[in-house]
N, C-alpha and C positions, 0 to 999 in steps of 0.2 A: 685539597680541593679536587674536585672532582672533573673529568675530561668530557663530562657528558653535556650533551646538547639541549636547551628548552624546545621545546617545539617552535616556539617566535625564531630561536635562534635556526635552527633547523630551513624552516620555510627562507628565511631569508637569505642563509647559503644557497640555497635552490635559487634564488631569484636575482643573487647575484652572479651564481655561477651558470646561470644561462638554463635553466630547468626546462629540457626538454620533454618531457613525459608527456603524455598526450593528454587534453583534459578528459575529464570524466563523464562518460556519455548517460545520458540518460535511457536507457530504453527502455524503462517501464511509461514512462510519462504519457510518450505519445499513443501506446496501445490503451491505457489508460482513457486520454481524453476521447479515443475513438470509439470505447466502450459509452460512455457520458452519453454523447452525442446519438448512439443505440439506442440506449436507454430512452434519452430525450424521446423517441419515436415510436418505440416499440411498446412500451408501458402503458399497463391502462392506466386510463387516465386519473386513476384514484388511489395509482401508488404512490406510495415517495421515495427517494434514495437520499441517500448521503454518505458523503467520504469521512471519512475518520483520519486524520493524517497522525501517522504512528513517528513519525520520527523527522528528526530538525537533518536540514543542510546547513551545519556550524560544527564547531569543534573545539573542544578547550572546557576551562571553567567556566565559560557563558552556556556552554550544550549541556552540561553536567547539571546546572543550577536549573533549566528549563527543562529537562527530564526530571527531576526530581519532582518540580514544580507540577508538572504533568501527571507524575501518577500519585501524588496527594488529592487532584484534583478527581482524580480513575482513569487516567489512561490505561488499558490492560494490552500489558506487550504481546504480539502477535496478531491485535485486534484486526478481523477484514478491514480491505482496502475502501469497500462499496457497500453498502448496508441498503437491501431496499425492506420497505415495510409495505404487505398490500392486505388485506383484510384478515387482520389481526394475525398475519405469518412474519416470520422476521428469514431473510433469507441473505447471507452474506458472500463476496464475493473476495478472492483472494488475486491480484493482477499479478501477473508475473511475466517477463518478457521469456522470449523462446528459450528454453533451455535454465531457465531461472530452477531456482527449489522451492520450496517450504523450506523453514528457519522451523529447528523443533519447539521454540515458544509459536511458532504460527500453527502447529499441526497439536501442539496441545492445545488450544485455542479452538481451535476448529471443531475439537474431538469434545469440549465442554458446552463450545456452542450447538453438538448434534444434539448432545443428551439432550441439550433446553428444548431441543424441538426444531431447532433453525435447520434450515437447508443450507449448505455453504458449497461453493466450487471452485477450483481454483482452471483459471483460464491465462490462455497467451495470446490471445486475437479476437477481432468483433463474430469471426464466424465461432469460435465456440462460446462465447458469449453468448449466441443467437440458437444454439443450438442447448446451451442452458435454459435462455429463458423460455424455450419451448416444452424440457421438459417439464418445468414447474409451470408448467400454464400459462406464464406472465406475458407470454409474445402474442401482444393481442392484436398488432396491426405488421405486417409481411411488409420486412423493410432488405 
């Protein structure tokens, strides 16, 4: 028999033996919602966005089953974070908190969405955000 741990078993040494570790921050989130909220403002008024959410907060056979599930349906790994569409352009957007990367399925991703014709940028704040969507024209109201 073997010495090694399930993960259930694992987690719950942790939580009985006092699992100090810090939890896990989010710091894409909140540069994220602040982006939104740009957008909400800035955009004319006859584009649209939408977020693609590329990946689950779970873990195990249930995340496993709900990925697969996902890209039978076409999730494609690396997909932008923000997609906005404004007269017939598709232009995507990649969030990343300060000092984040591109994941090489995100930069291949990017690299097929250029060929399509899409504009994509990968940003870490609402000022370069804002400084994107000026160069692609889209900053149509000075926010």
């Amino acid at each position: 028999m073997s010495n090694r741990m399930t993960a259930a078993q694992l987690q719950a040494f942790y939580k009985a033996d006092g699992d100090h570790r810090a939890p896990r921050q989010d710091r894409e989130g909140p540069i994220h919602k602040a982006i939104l909220d740009l957008l909400d403002l800035a955009l004319p008024s006859d584009a649209i966005y939408h977020h693609s959410p590329n990946e689950l907060d779970m873990a195990g056979a249930e995340a496993a089953r709900q990925i697969a599930k996902a890209r039978k349906l076409g999730t494609k790994a690396g997909w932008t974070d923000i997609e906005i569409v404004w007269q017939g352009r598709f232009y995507g957007i990649e969030v990343k908190a300060l000092g984040g990367r591109v994941s090489s399925a995100q930069a291949e991703t990017h690299a097929d969405l250029r060929r399509a014709g899409a504009l994509v940028a990968v940003v870490s704040s609402v000022s370069e955000m804002r400084e994107v969507l000026g160069q692609w024209g889209l900053l149509c109201r000075q926010v």
